[in-house]
C-alpha positions in Angstrom: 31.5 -34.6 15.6 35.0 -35.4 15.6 37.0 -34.5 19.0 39.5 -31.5 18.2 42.6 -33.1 19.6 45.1 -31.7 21.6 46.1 -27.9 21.1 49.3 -27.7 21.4 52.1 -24.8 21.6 52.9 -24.9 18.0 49.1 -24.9 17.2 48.4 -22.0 19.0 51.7 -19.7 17.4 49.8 -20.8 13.9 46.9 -19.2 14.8 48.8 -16.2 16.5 49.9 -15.7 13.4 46.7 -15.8 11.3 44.6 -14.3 13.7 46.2 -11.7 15.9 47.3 -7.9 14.7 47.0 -6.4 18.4 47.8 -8.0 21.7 44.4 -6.6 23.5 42.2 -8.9 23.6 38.6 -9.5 25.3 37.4 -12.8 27.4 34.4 -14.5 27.4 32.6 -14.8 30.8 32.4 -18.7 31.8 29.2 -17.5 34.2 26.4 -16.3 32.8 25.0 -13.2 34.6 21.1 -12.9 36.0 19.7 -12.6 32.5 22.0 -15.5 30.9 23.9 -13.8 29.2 27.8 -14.5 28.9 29.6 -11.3 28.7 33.0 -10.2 26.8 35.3 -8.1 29.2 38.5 -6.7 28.9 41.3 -8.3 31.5 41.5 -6.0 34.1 45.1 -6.8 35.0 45.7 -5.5 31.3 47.2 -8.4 30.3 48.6 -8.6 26.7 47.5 -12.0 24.3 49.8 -14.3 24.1 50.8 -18.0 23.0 49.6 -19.6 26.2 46.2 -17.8 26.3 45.6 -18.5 22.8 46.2 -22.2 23.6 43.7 -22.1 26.2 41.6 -20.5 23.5 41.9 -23.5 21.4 41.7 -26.5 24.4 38.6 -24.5 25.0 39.4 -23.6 28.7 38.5 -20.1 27.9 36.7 -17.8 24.8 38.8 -15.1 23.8 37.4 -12.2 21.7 40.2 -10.6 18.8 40.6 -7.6 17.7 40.5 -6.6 14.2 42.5 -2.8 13.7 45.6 -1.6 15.2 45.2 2.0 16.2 49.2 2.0 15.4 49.1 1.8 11.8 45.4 1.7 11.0 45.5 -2.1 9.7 44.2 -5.3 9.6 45.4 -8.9 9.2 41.8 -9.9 8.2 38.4 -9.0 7.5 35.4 -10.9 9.0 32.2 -10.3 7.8 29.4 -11.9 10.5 25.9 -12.4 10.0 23.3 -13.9 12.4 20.0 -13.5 10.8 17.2 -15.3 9.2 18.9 -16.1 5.7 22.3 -15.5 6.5 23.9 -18.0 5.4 22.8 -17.7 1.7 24.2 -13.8 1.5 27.1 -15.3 3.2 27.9 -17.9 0.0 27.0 -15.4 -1.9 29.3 -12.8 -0.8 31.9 -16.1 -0.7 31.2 -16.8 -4.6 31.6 -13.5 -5.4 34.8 -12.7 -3.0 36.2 -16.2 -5.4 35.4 -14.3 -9.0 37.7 -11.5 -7.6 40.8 -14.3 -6.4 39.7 -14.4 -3.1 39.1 -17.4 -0.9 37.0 -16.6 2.0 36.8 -19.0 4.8 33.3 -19.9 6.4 32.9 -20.3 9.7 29.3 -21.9 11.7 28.8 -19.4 14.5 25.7 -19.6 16.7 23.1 -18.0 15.2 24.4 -17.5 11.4 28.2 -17.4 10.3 31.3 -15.7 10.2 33.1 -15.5 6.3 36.7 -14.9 7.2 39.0 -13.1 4.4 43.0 -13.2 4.9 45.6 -10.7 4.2 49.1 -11.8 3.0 49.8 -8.8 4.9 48.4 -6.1 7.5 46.3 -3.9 4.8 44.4 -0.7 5.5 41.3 -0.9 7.1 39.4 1.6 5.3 40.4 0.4 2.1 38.9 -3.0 3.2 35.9 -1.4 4.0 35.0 0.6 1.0 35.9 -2.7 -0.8 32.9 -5.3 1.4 30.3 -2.1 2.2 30.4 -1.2 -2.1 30.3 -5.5 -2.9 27.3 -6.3 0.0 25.5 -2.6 -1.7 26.1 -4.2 -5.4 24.8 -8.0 -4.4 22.1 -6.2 -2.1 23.1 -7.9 1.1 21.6 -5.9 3.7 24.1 -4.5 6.1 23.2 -3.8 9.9 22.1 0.2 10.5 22.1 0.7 6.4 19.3 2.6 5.5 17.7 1.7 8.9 18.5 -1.8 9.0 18.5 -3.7 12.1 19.2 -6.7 10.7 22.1 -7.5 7.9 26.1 -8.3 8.4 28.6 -6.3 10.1 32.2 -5.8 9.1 35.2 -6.2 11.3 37.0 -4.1 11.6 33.7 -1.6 12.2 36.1 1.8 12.2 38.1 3.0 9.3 40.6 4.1 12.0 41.0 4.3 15.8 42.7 7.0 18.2 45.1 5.3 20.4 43.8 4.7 23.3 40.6 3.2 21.4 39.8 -0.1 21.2 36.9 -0.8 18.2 34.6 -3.8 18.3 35.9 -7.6 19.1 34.6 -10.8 17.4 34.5 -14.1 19.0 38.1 -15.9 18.4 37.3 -18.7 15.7 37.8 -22.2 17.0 37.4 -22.0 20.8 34.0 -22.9 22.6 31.2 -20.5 22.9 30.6 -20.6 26.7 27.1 -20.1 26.8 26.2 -22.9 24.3 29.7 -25.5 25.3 30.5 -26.0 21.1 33.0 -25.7 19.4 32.3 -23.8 15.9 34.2 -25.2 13.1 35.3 -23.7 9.1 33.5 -25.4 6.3 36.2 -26.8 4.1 38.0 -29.1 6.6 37.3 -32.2 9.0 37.0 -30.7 12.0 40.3 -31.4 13.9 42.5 -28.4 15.4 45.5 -28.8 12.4 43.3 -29.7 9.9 41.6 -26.4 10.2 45.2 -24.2 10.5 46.4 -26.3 7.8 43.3 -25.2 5.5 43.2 -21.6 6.8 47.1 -21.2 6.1 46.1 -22.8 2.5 43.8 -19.9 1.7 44.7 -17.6 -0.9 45.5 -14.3 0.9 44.3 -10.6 -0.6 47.4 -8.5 -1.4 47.7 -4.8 -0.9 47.8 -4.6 -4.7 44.7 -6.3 -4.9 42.1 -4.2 -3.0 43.6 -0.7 -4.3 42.7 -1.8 -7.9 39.1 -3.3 -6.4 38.1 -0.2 -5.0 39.7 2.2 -8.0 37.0 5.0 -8.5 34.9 3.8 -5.6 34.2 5.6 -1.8 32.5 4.1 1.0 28.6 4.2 0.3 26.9 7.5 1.5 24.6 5.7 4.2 27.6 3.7 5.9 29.6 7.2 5.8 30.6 7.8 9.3 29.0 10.7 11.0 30.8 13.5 12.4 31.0 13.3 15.9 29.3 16.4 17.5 30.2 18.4 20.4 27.8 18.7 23.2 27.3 21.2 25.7 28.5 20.7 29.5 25.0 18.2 30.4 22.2 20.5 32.0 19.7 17.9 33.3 17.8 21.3 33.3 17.6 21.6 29.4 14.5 20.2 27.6 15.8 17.8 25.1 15.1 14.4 24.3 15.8 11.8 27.3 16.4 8.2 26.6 16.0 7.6 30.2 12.1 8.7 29.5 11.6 5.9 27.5 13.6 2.8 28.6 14.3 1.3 32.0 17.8 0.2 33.4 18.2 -3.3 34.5 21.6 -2.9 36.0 24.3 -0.1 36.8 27.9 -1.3 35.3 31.1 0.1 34.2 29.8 3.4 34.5 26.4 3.0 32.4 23.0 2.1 32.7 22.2 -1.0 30.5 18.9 -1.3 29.8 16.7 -3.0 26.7 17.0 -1.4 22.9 14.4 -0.1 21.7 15.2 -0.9 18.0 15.9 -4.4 18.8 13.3 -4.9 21.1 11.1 -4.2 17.8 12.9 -6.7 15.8 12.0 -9.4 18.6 15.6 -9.3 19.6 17.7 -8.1 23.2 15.9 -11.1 25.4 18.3 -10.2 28.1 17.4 -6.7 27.8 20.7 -5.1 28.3 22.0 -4.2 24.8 21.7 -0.5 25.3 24.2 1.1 27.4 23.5 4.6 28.5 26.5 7.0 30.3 25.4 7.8 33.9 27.8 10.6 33.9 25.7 12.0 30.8 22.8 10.2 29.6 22.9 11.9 26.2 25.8 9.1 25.4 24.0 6.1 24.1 25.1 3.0 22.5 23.5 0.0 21.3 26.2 -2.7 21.2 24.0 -4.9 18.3 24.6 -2.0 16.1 21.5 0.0 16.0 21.9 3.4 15.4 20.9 6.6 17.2 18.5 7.6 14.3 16.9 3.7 14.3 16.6 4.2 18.3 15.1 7.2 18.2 12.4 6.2 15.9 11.7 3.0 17.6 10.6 4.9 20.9 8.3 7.6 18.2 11.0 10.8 18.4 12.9 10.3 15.2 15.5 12.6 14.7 14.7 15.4 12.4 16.7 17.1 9.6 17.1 20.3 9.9 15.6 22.2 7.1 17.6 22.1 3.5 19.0 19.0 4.6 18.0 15.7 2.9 18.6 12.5 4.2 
């Protein structure tokens, strides 16, 4: 593999440009914790991204994480589409063929386990709008899509929210071109020799989607049923007196952090997946709050540990 060569300044405000549409930003930890894992973490100082960090990005003296919607207007500068399961890469191309017979390039990206397929806007677009456009093209080429009709496996689309309050953050990805800590490489785009400018220079190449574009791709379509998302519902002050249905019965915390439990997913842990055993975090405060940060959802949780959720009646599914 060909060294990277030196990142310099001028390197770094490239990929500024490309890459960032918010100025939080996540790091990557350069220890592992007891179960191996490296984690993502927000700076605590609540430092802003900048030119200098994302040139440490790229020198690989640190990982940062991007994200993908500003709460501020709602948009996006891109659209990454990441997929780490058996297969992926073939509904990857494929989503990248198909992505071309529309006028887009989409850039692909190794990653660890899969790939990333990166799509470029010429400018900030709306992040719902991007959405309806990838959930209805993966539903049409019947690339499964993680927590889709009970999916635990399948891509996931950055941004992952149509919208975000402002104080909300949404979900990072890994900043393309730095070095994964836990396995030291450096993950490179298909469609370039693998030196730092080379890679800006064919990124910046890329024919970006336009504004115009996507509204007349997703004329007369909505965001498919089953990725809808679900109203949030208002809970009750917690009773821990009330008979309900207790995560807590049916898992068992490995650590206390950030004001969770974090313990194994059950869904995952079905799938042969969560080695570390700490994708599920649970609220101490009110264990009724549960998350699995691989994407399971609360119904594919449920039914992992043999309590599915039921539908109340004259509701379908």
């Amino acid at each position: 593999m060909n060294s990277p060569g030196p990142a310099t300044t001028e390197m770094a405000a490239r990929y500024f440009h490309l890459f960032v549409n918010r100025l939080a930003y996540t790091l990557q930890s350069n220890k592992p914790d007891l179960s191996g894992k490296h984690y993502y973490y927000r700076p605590k100082d609540g430092r802003q991204l900048s030119v200098q960090t994302i040139r440490e990005h790229l020198s690989g003296r640190l990982t940062i994480g991007l994200y993908a919607l500003n709460p501020k207007t709602q948009r996006s500068k891109w659209v990454a589409i990441d997929a780490d399961y058996d297969n992926a890469l073939d509904d990857l191309l494929k989503l990248q063929w198909e992505l071309r017979q529309d006028g887009i390039e989409a850039a692909l990206e190794k990653s660890r386990r899969g790939g990333h397929l990166w799509i470029f806007a010429d400018q900030p677009l709306l992040a719902q709008q991007c959405r309806v456009y990838i959930y209805n093209l993966a539903l049409r080429l019947r690339v499964p899509v993680k927590g889709g009709a009970g999916l635990a496996e399948g891509i996931e689309v950055f941004p992952r929210q149509d919208q975000l309050r402002p104080e909300e953050f949404g979900n990072a990805i890994r900043g393309p071109l730095g070095v994964h800590r836990a396995t030291g490489k450096r993950y490179w785009f298909y469609g370039s020799d693998y030196r730092l400018g080379t890679q800006l220079k064919y990124l910046e190449g890329l024919r970006k989607i336009t504004e115009a574009a996507i509204v007349r791709f997703i004329a007369g379509l909505e965001m498919p049923e089953e990725f809808r998302p679900k109203p949030k519902i208002e809970l009750p002050p917690y009773d821990p007196a009330r008979r309900e249905f207790r995560i807590l019965d049916h898992v068992v915390p490995v650590r206390k952090q950030a004001g969770n439990y974090w313990a194994q997913c059950p869904s995952c842990a079905q799938q042969g997946r969560d080695q570390s055993k700490d994708n599920l975090a649970i609220s101490i405060s009110d264990p009724r709050k549960y998350r699995c940060w691989a994407g399971c959802t609360k119904e594919m949780i449920r039914a992992a540990v043999g309590q599915p959720i039921r539908i109340p009646r004259g509701r379908t599914a």
